[in-house]
N, C-alpha and C positions, 0 to 999 in steps of 0.2 A: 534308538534303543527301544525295543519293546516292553511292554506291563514287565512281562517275566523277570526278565534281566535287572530293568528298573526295581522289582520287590527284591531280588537278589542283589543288586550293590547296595540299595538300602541299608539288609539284614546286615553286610558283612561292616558297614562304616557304623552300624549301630553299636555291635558287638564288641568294635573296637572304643567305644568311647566308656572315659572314665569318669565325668564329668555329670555327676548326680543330679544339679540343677537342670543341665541339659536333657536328661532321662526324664526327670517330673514332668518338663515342659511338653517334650514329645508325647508320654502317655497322656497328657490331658488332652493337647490336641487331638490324639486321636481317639479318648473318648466324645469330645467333642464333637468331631467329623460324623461320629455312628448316628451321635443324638440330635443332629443336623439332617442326615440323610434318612433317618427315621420319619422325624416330625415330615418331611416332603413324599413320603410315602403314605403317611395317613390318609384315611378317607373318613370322610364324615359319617355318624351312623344314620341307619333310618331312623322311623319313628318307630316301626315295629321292632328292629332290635333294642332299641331305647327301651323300648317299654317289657324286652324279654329281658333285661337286665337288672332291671327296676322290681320286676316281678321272682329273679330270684333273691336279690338283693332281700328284699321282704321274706322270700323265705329261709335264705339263712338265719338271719334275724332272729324268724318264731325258733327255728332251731338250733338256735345256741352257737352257732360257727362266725364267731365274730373274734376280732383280733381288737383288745386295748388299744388308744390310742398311745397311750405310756409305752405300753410294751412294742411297738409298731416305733417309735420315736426312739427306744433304746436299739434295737435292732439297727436303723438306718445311720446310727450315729457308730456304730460299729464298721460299715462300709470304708470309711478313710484308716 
């Protein structure tokens, strides 16, 4: 059986299922898989983008574009 067909009988035995615990399970898995197959795609930075980061980082800063960390921690606790 190919990808295709495999993504297709997937979909159709998912759709069929009633079973909420099962569902929870699946979508973490498969947030999990994304944030698996992310991190192995990473590349390390250089120095010089390091340092052009660093360098706006500092200029937000003098310019006021900064996010609380309260309000950054209320936001993310919104996600679940």
């Amino acid at each position: 059986m190919d990808l295709e067909a495999r993504k297709i009988s997937f979909v159709q035995e998912f759709l069929r299922l009633q079973n909420e615990e099962i569902i929870n399970s699946l979508e973490k898995m498969l947030r999990m898989g994304k944030i698996e197959m992310m991190e192995q795609k990473q590349v390390p930075m250089t120095m010089k983008e390091l340092n052009a980061e660093i360098d706006k980082a500092l200029e937000d800063s003098k310019n006021g574009r900064l996010t609380k960390a309260s309000e950054l921690k209320s936001k993310i606790q919104q996600w679940d």
